[in-house]
PyMOL Python script that loads the backbone (N, CA, C, O; Angstrom):
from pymol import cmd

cmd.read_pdbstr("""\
ATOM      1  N   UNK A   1      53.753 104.354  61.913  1.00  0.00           N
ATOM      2  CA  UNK A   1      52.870 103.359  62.496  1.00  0.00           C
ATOM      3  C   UNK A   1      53.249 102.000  61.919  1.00  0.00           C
ATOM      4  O   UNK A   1      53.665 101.821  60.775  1.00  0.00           O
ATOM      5  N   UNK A   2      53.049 101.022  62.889  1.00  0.00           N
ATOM      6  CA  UNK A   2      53.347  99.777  62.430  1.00  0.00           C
ATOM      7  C   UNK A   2      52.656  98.517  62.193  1.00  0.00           C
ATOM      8  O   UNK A   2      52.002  98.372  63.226  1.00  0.00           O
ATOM      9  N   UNK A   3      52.403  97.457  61.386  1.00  0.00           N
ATOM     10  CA  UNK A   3      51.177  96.834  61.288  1.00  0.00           C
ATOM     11  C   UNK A   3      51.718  95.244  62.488  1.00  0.00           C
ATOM     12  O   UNK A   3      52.484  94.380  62.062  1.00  0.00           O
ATOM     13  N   UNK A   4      51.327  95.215  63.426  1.00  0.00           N
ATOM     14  CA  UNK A   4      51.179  93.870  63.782  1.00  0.00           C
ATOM     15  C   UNK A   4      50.496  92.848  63.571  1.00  0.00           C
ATOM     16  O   UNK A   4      49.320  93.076  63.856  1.00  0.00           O
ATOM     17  N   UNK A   5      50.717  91.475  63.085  1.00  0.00           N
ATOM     18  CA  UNK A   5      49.721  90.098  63.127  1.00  0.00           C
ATOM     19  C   UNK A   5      49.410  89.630  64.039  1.00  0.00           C
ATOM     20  O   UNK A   5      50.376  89.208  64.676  1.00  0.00           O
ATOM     21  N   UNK A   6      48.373  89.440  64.543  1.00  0.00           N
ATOM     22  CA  UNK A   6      47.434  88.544  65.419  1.00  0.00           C
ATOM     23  C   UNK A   6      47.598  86.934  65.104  1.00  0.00           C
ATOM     24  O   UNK A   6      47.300  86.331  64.072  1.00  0.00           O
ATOM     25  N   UNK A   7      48.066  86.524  66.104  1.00  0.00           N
ATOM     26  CA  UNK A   7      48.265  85.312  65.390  1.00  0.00           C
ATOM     27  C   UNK A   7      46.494  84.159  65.595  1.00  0.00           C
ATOM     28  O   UNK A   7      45.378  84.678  65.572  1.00  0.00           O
ATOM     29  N   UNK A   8      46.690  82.940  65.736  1.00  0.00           N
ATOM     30  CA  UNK A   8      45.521  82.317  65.574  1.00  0.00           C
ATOM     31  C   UNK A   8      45.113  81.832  66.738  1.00  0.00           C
ATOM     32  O   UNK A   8      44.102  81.170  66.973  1.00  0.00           O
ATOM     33  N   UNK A   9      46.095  82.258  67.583  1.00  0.00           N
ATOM     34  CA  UNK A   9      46.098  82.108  69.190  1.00  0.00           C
ATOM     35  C   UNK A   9      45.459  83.585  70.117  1.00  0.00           C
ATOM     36  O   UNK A   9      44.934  83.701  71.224  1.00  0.00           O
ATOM     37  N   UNK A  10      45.810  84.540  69.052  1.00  0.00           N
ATOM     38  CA  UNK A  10      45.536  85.539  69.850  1.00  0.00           C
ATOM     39  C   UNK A  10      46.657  86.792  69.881  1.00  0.00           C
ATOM     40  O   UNK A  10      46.573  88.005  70.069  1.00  0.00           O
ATOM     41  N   UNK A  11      47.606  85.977  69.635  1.00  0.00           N
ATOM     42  CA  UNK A  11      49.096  86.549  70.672  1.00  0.00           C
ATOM     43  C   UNK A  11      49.553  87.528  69.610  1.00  0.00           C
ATOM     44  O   UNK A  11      49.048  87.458  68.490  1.00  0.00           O
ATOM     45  N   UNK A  12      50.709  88.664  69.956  1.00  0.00           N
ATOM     46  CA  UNK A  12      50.728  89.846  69.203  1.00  0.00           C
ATOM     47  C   UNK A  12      52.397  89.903  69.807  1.00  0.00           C
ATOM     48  O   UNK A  12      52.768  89.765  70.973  1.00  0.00           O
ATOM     49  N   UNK A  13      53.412  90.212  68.298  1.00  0.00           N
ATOM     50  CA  UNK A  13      54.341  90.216  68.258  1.00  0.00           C
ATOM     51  C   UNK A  13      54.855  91.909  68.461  1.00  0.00           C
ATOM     52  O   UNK A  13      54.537  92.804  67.677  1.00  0.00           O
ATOM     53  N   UNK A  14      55.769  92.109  69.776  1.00  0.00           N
ATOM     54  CA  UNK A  14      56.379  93.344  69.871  1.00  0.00           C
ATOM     55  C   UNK A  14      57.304  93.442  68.961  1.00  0.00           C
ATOM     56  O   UNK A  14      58.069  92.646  69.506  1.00  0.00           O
ATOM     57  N   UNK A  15      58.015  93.841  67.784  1.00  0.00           N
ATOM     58  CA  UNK A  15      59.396  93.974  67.415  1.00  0.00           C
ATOM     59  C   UNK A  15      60.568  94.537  68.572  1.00  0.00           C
ATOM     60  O   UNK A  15      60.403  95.488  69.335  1.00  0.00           O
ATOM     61  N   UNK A  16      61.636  93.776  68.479  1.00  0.00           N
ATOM     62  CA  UNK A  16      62.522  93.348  69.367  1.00  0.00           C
ATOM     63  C   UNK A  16      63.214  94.996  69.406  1.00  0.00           C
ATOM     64  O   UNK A  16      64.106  94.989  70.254  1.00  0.00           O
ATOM     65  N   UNK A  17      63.093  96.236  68.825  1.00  0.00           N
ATOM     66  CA  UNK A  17      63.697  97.315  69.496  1.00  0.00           C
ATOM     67  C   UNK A  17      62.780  98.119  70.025  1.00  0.00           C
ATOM     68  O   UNK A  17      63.079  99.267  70.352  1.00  0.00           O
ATOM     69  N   UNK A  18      61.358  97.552  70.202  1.00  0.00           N
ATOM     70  CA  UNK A  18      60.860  98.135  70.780  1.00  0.00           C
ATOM     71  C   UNK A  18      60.911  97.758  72.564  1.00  0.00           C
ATOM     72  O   UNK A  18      60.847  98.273  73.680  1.00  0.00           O
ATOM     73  N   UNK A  19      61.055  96.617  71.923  1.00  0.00           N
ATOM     74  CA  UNK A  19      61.331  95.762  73.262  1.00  0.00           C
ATOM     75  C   UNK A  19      62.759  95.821  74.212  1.00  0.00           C
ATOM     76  O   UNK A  19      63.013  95.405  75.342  1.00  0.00           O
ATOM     77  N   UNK A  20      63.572  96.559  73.163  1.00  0.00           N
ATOM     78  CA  UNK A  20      64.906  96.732  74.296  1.00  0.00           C
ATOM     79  C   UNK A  20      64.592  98.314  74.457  1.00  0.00           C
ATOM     80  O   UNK A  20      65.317  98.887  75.270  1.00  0.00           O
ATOM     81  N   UNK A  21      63.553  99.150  73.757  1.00  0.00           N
ATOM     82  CA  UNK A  21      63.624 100.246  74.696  1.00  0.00           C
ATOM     83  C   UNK A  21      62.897 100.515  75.671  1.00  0.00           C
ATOM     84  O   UNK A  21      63.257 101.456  76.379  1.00  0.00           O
ATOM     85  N   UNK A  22      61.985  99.980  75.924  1.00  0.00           N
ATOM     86  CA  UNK A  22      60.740  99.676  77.530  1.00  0.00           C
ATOM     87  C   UNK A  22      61.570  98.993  78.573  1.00  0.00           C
ATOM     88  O   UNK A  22      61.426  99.474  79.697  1.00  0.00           O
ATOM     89  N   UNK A  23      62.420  97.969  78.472  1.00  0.00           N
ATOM     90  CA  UNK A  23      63.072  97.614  79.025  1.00  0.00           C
ATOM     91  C   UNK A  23      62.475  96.802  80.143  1.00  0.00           C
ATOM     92  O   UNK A  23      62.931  96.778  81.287  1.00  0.00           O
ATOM     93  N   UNK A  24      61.357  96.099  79.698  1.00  0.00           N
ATOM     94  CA  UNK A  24      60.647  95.382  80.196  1.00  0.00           C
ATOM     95  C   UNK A  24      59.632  94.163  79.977  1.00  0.00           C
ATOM     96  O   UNK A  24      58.709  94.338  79.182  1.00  0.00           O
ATOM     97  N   UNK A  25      59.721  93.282  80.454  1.00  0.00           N
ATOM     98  CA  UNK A  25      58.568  92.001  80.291  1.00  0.00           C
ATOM     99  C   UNK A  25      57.379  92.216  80.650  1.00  0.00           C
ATOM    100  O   UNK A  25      56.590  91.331  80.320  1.00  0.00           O
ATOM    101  N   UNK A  26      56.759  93.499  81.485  1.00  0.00           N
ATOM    102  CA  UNK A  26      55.255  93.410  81.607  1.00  0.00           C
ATOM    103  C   UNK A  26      54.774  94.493  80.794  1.00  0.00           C
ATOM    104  O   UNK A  26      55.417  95.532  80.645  1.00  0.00           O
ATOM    105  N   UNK A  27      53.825  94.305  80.345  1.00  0.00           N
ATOM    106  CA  UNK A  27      53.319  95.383  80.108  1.00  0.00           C
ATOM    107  C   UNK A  27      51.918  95.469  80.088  1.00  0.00           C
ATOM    108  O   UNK A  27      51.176  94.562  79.710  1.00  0.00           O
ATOM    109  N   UNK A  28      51.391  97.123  80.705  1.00  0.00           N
ATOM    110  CA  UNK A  28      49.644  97.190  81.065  1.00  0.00           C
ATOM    111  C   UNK A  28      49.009  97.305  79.948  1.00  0.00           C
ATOM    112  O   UNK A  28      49.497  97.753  78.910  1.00  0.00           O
ATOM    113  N   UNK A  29      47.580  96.798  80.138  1.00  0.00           N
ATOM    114  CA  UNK A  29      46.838  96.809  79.031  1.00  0.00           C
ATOM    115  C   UNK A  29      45.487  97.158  79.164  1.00  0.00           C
ATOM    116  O   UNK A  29      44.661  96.684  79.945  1.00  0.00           O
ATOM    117  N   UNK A  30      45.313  98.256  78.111  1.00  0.00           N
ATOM    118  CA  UNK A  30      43.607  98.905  78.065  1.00  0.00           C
ATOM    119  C   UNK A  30      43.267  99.720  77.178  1.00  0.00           C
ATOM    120  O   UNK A  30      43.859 100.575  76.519  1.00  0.00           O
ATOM    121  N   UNK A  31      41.698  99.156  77.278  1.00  0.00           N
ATOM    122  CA  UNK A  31      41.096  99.559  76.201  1.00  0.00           C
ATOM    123  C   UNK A  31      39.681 100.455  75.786  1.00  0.00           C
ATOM    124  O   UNK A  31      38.617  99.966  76.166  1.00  0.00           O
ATOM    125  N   UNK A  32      39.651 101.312  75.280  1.00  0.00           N
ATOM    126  CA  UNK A  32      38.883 102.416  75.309  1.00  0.00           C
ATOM    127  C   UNK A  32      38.003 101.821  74.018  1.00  0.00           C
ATOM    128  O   UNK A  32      38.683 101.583  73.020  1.00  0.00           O
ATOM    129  N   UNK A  33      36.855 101.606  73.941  1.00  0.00           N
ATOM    130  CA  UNK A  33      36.261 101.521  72.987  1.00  0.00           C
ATOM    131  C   UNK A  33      36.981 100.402  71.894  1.00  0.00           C
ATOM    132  O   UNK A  33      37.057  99.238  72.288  1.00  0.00           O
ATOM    133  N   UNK A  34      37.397 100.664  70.822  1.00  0.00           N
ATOM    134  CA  UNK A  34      38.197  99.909  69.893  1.00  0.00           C
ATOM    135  C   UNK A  34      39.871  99.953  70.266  1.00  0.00           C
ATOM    136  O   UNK A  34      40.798  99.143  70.251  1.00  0.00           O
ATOM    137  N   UNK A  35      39.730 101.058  70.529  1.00  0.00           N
ATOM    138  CA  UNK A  35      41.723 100.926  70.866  1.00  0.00           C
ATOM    139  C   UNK A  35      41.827 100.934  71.928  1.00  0.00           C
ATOM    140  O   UNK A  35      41.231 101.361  72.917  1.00  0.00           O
ATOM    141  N   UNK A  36      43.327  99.997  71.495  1.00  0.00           N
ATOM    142  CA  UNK A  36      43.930  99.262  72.588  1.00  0.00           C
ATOM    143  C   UNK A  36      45.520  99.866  73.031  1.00  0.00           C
ATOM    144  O   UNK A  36      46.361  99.974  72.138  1.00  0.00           O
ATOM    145  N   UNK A  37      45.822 100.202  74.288  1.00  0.00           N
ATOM    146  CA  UNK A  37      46.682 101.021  74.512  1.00  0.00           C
ATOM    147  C   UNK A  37      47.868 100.181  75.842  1.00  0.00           C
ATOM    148  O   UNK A  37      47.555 100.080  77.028  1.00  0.00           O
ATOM    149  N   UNK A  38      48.977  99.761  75.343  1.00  0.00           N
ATOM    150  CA  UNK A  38      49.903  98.652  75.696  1.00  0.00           C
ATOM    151  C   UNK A  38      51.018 100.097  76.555  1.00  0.00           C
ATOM    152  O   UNK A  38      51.419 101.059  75.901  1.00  0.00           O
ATOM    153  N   UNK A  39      51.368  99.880  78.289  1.00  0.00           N
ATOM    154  CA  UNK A  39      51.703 100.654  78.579  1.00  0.00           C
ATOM    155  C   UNK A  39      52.857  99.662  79.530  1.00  0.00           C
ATOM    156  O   UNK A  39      52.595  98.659  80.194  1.00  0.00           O
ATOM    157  N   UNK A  40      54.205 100.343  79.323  1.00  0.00           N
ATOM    158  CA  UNK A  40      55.271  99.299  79.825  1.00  0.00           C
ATOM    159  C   UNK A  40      55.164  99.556  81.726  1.00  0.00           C
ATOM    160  O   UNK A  40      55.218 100.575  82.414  1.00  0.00           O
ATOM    161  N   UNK A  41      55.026  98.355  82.002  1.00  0.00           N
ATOM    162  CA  UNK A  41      54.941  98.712  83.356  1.00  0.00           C
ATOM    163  C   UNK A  41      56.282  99.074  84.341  1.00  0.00           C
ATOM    164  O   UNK A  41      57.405  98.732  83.970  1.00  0.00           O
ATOM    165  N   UNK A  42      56.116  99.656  85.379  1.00  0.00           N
ATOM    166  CA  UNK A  42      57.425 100.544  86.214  1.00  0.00           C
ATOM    167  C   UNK A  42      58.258 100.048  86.899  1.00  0.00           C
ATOM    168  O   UNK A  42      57.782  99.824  88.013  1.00  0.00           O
ATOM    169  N   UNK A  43      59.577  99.663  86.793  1.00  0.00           N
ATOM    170  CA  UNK A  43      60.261  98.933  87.667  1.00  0.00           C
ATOM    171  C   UNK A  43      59.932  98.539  89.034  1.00  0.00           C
ATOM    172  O   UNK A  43      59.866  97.388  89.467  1.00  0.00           O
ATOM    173  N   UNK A  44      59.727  99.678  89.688  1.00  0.00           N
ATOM    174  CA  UNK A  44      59.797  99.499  90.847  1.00  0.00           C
ATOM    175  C   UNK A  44      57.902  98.789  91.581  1.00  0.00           C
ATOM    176  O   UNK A  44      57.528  98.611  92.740  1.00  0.00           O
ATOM    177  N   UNK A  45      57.431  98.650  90.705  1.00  0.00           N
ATOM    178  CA  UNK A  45      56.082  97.693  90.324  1.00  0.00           C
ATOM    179  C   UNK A  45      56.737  96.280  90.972  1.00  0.00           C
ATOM    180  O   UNK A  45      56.684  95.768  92.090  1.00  0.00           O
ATOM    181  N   UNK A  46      57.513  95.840  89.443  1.00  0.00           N
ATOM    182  CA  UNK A  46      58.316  94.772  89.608  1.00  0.00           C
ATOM    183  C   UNK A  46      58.495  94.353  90.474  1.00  0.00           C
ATOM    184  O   UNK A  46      57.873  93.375  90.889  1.00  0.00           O
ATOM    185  N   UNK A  47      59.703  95.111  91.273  1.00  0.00           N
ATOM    186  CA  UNK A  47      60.378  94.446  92.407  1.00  0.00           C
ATOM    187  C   UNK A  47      59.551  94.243  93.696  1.00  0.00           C
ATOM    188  O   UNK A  47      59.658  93.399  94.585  1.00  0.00           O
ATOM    189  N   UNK A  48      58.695  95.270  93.527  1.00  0.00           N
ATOM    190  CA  UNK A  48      57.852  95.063  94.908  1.00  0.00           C
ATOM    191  C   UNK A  48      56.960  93.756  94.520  1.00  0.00           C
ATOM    192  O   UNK A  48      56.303  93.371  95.487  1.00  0.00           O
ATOM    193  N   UNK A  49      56.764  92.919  93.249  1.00  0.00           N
ATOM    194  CA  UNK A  49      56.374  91.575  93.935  1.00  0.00           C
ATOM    195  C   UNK A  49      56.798  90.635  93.703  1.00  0.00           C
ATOM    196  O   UNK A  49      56.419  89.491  93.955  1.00  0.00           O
ATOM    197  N   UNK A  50      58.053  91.199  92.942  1.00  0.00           N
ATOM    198  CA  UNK A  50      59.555  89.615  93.711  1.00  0.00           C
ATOM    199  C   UNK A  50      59.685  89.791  94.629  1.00  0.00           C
ATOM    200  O   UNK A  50      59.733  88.718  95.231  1.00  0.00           O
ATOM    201  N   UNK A  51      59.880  91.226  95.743  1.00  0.00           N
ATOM    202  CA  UNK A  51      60.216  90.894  96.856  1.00  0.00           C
ATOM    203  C   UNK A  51      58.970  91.186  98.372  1.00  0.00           C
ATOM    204  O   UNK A  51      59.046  91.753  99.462  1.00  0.00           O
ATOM    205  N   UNK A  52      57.676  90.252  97.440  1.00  0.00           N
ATOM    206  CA  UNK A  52      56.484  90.577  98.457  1.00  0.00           C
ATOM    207  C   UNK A  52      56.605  89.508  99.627  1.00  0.00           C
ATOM    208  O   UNK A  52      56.184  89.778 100.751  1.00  0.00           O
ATOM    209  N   UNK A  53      57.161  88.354  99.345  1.00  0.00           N
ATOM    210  CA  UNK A  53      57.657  87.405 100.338  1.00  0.00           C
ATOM    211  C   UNK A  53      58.728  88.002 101.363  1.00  0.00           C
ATOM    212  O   UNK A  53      58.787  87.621 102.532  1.00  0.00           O
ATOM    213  N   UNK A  54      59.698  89.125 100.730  1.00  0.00           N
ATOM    214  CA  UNK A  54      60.621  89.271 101.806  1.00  0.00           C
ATOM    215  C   UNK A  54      59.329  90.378 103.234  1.00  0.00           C
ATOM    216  O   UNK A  54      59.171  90.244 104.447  1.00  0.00           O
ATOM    217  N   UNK A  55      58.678  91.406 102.144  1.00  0.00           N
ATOM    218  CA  UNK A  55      57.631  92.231 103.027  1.00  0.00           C
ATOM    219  C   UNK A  55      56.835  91.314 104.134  1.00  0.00           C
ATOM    220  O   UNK A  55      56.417  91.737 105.212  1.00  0.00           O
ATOM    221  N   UNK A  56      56.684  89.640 103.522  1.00  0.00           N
ATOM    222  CA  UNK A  56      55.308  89.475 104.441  1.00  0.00           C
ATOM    223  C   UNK A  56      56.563  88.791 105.836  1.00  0.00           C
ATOM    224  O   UNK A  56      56.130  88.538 106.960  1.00  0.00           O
ATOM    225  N   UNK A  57      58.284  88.561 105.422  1.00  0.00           N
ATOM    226  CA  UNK A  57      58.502  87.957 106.506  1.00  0.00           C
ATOM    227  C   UNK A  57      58.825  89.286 107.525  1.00  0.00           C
ATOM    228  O   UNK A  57      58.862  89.077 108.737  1.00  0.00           O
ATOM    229  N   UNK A  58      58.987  90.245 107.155  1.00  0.00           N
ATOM    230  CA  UNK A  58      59.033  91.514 108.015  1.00  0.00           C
ATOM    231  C   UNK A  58      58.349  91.949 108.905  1.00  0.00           C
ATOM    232  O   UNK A  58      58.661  92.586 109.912  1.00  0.00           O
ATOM    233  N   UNK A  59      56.804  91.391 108.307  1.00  0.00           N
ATOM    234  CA  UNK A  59      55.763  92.342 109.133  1.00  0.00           C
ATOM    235  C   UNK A  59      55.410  90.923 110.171  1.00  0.00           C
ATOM    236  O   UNK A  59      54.738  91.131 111.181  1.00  0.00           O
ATOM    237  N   UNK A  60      55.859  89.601 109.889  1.00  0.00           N
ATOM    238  CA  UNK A  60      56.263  89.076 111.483  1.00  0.00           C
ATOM    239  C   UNK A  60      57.034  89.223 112.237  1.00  0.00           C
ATOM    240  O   UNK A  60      56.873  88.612 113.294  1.00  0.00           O
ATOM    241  N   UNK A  61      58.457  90.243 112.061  1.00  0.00           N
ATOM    242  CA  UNK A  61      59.349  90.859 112.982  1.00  0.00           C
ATOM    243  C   UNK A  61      58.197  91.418 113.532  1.00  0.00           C
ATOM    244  O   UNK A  61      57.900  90.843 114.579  1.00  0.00           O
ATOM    245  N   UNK A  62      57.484  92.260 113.248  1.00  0.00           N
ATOM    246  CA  UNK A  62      56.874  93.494 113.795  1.00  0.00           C
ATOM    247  C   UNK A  62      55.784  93.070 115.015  1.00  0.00           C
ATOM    248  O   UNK A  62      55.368  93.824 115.895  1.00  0.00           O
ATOM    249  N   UNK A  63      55.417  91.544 114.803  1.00  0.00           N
ATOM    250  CA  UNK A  63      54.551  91.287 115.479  1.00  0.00           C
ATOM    251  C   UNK A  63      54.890  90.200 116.577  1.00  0.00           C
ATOM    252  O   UNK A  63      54.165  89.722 117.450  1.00  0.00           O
ATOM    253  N   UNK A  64      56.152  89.969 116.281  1.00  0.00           N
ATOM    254  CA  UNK A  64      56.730  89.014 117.047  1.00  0.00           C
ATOM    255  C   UNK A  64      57.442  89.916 118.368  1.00  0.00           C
ATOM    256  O   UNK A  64      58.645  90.155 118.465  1.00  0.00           O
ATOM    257  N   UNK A  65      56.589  90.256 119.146  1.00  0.00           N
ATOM    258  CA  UNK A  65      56.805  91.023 120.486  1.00  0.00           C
ATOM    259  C   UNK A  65      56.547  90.774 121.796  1.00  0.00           C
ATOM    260  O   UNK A  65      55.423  90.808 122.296  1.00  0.00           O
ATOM    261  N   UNK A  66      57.713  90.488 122.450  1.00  0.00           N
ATOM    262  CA  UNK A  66      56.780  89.681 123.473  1.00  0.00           C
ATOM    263  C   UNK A  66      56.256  90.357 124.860  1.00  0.00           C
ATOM    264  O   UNK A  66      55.827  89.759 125.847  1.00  0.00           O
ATOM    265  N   UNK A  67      56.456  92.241 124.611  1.00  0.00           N
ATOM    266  CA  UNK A  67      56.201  93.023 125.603  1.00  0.00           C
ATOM    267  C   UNK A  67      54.834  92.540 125.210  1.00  0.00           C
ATOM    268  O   UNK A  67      54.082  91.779 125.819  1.00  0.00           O
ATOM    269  N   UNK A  68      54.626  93.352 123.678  1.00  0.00           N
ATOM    270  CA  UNK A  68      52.911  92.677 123.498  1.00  0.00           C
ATOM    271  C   UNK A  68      51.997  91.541 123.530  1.00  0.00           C
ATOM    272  O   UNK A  68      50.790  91.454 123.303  1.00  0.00           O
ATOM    273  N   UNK A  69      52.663  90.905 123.785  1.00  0.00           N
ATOM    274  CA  UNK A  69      51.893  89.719 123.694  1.00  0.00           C
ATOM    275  C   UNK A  69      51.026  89.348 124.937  1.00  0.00           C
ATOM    276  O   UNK A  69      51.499  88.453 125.638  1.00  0.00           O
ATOM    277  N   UNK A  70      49.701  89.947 125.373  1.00  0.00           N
ATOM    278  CA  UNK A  70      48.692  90.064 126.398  1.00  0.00           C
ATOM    279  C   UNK A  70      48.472  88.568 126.404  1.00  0.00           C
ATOM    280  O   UNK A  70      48.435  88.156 127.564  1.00  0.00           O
ATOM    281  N   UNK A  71      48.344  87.796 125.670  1.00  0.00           N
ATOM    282  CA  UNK A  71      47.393  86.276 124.877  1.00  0.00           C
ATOM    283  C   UNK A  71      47.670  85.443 126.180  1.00  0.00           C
ATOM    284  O   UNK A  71      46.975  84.932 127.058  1.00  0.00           O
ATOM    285  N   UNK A  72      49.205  85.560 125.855  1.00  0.00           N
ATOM    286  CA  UNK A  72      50.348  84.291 126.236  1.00  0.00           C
ATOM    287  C   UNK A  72      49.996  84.013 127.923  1.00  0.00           C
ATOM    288  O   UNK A  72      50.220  82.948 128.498  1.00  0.00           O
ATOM    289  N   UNK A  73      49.267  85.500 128.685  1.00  0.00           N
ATOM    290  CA  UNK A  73      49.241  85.368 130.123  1.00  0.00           C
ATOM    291  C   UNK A  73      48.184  84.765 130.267  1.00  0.00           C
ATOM    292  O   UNK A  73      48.111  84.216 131.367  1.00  0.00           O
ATOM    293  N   UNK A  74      46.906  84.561 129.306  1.00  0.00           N
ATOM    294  CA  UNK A  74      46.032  83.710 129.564  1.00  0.00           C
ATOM    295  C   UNK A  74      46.482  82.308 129.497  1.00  0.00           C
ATOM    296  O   UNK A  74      46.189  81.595 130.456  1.00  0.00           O
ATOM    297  N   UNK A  75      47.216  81.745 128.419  1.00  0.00           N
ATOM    298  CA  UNK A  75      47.829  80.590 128.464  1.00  0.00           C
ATOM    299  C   UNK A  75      48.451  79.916 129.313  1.00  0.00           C
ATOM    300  O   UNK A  75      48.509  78.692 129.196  1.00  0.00           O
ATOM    301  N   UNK A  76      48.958  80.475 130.194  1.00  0.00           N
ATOM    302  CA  UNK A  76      49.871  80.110 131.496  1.00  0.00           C
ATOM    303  C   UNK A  76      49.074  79.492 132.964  1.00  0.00           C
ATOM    304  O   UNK A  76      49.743  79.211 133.958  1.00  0.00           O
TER     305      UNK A  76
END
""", "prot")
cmd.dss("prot")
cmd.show_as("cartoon", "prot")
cmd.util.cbc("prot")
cmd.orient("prot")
């Protein structure tokens, strides 16, 4: 077991091989009563919201249809 300092900010130092074996910058956090339980979060977490901008331009392919588009005949 290892003792970490709290600093005066709050903030809590990982040691750096713990940190190259999670292999990650986020990590989840919760707490049961007094303890506190730091859980490395899952890659594929990650990427899905670097690439939530590419998802939202997709799901306007999907809607960009112009069999469907009922609207457009009122417009005319």
């Amino acid at each position: 077991m290892n003792i970490l300092k709290v600093s005066p900010k709050g903030q809590v130092t990982i040691p750096r091989h713990v940190r190259n074996l999670i292999k990650t910058d986020r990590l989840l956090f919760e707490m049961k009563g007094k303890v506190i339980t730091l859980k490395p979060m899952k890659l594929e977490v990650d990427e899905a919201i670097s690439n939530f901008s590419d998802l939202a331009s997709k799901s306007f392919e999907f809607w960009d249809n112009k069999q469907d588009d009922v609207y457009q005949t009122f417009y005319e």
